[in-house]
C-alpha positions as CSV (number, residue, x, y, z in Angstrom):
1,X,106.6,108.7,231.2
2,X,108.9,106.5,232.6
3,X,111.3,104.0,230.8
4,X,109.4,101.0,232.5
5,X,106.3,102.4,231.6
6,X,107.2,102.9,227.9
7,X,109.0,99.5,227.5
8,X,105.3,97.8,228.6
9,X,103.0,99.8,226.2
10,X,105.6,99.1,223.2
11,X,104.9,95.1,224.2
12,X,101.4,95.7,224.6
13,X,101.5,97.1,221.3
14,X,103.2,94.3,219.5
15,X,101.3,91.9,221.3
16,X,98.2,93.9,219.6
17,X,99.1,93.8,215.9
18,X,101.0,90.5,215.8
19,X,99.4,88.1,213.6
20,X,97.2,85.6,215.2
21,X,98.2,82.2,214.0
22,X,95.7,79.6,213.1
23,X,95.5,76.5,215.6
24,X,96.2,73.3,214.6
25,X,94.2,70.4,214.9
26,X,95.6,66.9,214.5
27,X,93.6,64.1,212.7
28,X,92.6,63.6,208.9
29,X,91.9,66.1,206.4
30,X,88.0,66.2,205.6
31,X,89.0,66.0,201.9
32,X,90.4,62.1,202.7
33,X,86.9,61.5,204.5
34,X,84.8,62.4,201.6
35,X,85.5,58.9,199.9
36,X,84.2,56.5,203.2
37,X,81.5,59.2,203.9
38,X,80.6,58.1,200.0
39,X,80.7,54.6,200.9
40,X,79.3,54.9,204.0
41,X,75.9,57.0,202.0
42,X,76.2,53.4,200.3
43,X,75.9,51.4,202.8
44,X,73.0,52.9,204.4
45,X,71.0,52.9,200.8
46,X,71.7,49.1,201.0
47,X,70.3,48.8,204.6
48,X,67.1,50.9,203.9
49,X,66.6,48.9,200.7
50,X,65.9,45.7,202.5
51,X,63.8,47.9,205.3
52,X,61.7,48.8,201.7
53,X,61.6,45.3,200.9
54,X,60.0,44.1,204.0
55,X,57.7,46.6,203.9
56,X,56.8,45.4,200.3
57,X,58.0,48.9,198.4
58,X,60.4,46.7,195.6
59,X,60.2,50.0,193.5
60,X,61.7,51.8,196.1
61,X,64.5,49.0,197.1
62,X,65.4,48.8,193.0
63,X,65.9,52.6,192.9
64,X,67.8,52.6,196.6
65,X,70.3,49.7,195.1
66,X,71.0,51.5,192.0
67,X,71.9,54.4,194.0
68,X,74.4,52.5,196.0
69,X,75.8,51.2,192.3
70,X,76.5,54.7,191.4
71,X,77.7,56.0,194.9
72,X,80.5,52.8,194.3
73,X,81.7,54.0,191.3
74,X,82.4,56.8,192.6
75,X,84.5,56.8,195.9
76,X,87.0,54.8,194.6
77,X,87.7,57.5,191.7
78,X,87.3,60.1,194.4
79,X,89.6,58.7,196.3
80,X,92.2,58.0,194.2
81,X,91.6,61.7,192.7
82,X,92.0,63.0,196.2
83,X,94.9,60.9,197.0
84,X,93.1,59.2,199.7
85,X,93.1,55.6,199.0
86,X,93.6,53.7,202.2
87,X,93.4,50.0,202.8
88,X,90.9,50.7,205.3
89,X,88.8,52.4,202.9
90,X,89.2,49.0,200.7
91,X,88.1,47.0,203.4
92,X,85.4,49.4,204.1
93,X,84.3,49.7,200.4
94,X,84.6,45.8,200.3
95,X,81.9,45.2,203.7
96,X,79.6,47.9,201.9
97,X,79.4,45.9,198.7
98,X,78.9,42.4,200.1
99,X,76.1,44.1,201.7
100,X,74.6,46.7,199.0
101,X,75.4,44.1,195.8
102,X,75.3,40.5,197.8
103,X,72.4,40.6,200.9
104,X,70.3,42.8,199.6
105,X,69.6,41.6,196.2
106,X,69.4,38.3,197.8
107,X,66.4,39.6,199.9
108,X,64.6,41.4,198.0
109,X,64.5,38.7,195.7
110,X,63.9,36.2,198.1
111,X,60.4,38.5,199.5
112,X,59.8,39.6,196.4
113,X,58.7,36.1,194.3
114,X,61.1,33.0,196.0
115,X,59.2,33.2,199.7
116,X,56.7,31.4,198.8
117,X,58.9,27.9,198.5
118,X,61.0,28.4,201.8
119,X,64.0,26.8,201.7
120,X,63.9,25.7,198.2
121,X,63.5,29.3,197.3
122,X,65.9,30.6,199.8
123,X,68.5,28.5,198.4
124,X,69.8,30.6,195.2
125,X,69.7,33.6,197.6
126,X,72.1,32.0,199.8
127,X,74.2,31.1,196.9
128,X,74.5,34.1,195.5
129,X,75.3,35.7,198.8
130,X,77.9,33.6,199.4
131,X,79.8,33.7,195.6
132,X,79.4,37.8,196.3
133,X,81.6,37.3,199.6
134,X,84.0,35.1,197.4
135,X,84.5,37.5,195.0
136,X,84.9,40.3,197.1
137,X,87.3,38.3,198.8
138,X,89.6,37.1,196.0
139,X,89.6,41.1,194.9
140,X,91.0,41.9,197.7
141,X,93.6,39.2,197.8
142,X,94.9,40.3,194.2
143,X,95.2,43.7,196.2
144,X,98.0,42.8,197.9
145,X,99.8,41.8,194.6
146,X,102.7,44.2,193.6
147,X,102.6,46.1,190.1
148,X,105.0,44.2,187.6
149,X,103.3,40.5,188.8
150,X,101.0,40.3,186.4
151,X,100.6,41.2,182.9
152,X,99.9,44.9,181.4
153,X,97.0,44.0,180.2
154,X,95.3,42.1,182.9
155,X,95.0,45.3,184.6
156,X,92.1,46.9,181.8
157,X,90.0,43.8,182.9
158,X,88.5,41.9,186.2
159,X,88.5,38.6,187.1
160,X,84.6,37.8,187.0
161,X,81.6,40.0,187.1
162,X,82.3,42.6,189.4
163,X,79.9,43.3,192.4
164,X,77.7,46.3,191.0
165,X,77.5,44.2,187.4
166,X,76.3,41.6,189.5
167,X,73.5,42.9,191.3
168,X,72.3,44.7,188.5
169,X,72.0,41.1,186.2
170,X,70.6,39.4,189.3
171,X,67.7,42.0,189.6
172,X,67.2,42.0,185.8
173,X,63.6,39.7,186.6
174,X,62.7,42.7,189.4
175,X,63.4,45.4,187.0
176,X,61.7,43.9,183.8
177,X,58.8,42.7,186.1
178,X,58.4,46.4,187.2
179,X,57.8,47.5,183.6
180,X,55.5,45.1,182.4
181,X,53.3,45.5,185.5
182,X,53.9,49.3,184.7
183,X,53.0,48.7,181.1
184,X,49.6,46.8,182.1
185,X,50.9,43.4,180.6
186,X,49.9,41.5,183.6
187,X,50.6,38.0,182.1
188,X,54.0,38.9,181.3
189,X,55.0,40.3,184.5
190,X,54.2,36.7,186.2
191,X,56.6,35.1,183.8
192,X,59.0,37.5,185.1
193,X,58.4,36.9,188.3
194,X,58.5,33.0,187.9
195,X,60.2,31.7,191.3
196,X,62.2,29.1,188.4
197,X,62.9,31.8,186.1
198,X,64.3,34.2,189.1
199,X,65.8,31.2,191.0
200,X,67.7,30.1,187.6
201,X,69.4,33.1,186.8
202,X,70.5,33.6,190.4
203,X,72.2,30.5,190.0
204,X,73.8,31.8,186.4
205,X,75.0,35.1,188.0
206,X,76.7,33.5,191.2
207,X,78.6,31.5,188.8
208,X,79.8,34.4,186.8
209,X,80.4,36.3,190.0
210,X,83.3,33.4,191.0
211,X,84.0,32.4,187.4
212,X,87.6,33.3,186.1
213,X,86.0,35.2,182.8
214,X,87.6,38.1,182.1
215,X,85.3,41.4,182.1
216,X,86.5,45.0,181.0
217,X,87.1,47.4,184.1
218,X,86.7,50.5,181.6
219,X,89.2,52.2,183.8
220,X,92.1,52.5,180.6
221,X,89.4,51.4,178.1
222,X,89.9,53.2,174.7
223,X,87.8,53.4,172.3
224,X,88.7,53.6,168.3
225,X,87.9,57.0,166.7
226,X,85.5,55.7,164.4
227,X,83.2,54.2,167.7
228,X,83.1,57.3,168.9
229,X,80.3,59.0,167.6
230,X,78.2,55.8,167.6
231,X,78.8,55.0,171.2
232,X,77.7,59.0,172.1
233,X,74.6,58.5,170.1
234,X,74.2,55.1,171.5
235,X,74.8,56.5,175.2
236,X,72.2,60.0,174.5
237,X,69.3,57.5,173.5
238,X,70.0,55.4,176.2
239,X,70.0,58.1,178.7
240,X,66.4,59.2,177.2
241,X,64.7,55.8,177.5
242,X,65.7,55.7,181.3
243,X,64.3,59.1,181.8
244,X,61.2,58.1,180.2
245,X,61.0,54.4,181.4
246,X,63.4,53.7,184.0
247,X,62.4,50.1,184.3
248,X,62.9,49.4,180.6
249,X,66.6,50.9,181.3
250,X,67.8,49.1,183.7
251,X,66.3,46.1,182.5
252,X,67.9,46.8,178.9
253,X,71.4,47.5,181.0
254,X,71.5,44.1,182.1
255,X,71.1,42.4,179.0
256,X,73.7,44.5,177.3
257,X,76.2,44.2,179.9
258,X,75.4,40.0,179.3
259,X,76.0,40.3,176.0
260,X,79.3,42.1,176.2
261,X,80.9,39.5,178.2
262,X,81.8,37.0,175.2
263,X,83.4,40.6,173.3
264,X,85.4,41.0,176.7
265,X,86.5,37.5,176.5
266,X,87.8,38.0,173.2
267,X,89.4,40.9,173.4
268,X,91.3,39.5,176.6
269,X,92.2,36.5,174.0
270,X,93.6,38.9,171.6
271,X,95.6,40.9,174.1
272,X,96.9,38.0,175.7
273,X,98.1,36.1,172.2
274,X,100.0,39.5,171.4
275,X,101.6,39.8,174.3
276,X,102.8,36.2,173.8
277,X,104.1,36.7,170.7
278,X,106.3,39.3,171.6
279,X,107.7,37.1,174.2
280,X,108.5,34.4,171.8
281,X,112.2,34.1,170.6
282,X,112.6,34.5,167.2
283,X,114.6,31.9,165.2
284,X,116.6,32.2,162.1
285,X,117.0,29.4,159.9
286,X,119.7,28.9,158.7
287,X,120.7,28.5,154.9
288,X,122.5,24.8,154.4
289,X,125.8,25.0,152.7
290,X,126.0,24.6,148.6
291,X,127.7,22.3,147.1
292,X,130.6,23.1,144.7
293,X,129.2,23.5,140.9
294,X,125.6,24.5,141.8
């Protein structure tokens, strides 16, 4: 065999056991997509929910819009537990709530009991539409704030009702309606579906939505050891009754989360009078002179 010959195979060889190397594709990781493919899931349960409530199925739209609630609370913590926050995913998470939490509320309202007295009915829609795409705003202008601007303990709290908070209370007369009609309690059900009643509370929520009350993000809430085994009992029981009557749940949410709002208020009060406390300087009187003899 000749040199040449010998020299070739060797290469051959080498070329034949070398480790193949993976190619490399440029672009984003899938694990940074997961969050907007979460919000985009979101979106679409929005969109189908007012397909659902033109085609009159309200039970389906209510149970579509809760879904979107629960997809929203969870791409943001996926995507700061994937390290993939982006402001394009806030702007994208933003759109998706304006239209899951503000327009399709608003319609599915509006064809479920307010149709009936055109613009008069459409009117609290519009409203709340509008102080959904406020609030969404001004949350993303606070974005854009550097950490150190405002106040440690601003950051446990939000400035109004957040978007899911406020599509849940707004569909409070939808859900309760649901269970009384479920229940058989006909009469009751058409007080819950009162255009005044339904048009009133829209009204109410908007103004929460825009309001400068501060609410309790439960991102750093803590809870005192003694709460604890009351609030895991409170949270079992609750998850039973919305197993068993789904309607009554949600319905039962919304007036709890209402009735928290004055706690949150005062806890913010609290926090905020310690923290100025500490900021005060303190002063030392001092003791006046004695005279000679006393």
């Amino acid at each position: 065999m000749s040199e040449g010959n010998a020299s070739g195979r060797v290469r051959r060889l080498r070329r034949r056991f070398r480790p193949r190397t993976r190619p490399r594709f440029e672009g984003q990781s899938f694990n940074r997509l997961i969050p907007n493919m979460m919000t985009m899931l979101g979106l679409c349960c929005g969109l189908v929910a007012i397909r659902a409530a033109f085609d009159g199925r309200f039970e389906l739209a209510a149970v579509l819009i809760v879904a979107a609630g629960a997809i929203d609370g969870l791409d943001g913590r996926l995507a700061r537990l994937l390290k993939a926050t982006s402001r394009f995913g806030a702007e994208f998470d933003s759109l998706s709530d304006f239209l899951c939490f503000g327009v399709a509320p608003a319609l599915i309202l509006y064809l479920w009991t307010l149709h009936d007295y055109r613009a008069f009915g459409f009117a609290p829609c519009l409203l709340f539409a509008v102080c959904m795409a406020l609030r969404l705003a001004r949350f993303n202008a606070s974005l854009d704030v550097g950490p150190g601007v405002k106040p440690a303990y601003t950051y446990n709290f939000f400035t109004g009702v957040p978007a899911p908070a406020g599509a849940g209370c707004v569909l409070f007369p939808l859900f309760l309606g649901l269970w009384l009609q479920q229940m058989g309690w006909e009469g009751l059900a058409g007080a819950a579906r009162h255009p005044a009643f339904v048009g009133l509370l829209m009204v109410l929520v908007a103004g929460l939505l825009v309001s400068t009350l501060p609410t309790w993000s439960f991102k750093n809430f803590k809870v005192p050891r003694e709460y604890v085994l009351p609030l895991l009992v409170g949270v079992g029981l609750f998850g039973a009754l919305l197993l068993a009557e789904p309607w009554a749940a949600l319905a039962m949410g919304g007036l709890i989360y209402l009735g928290m709002l004055p706690f949150s208020l005062r806890s913010y009060l609290r926090l905020k009078r310690e923290a100025e406390s500490l900021l005060e300087p303190v002063v030392v009187a001092e003791t006046p002179p004695r005279a000679n003899g006393t």
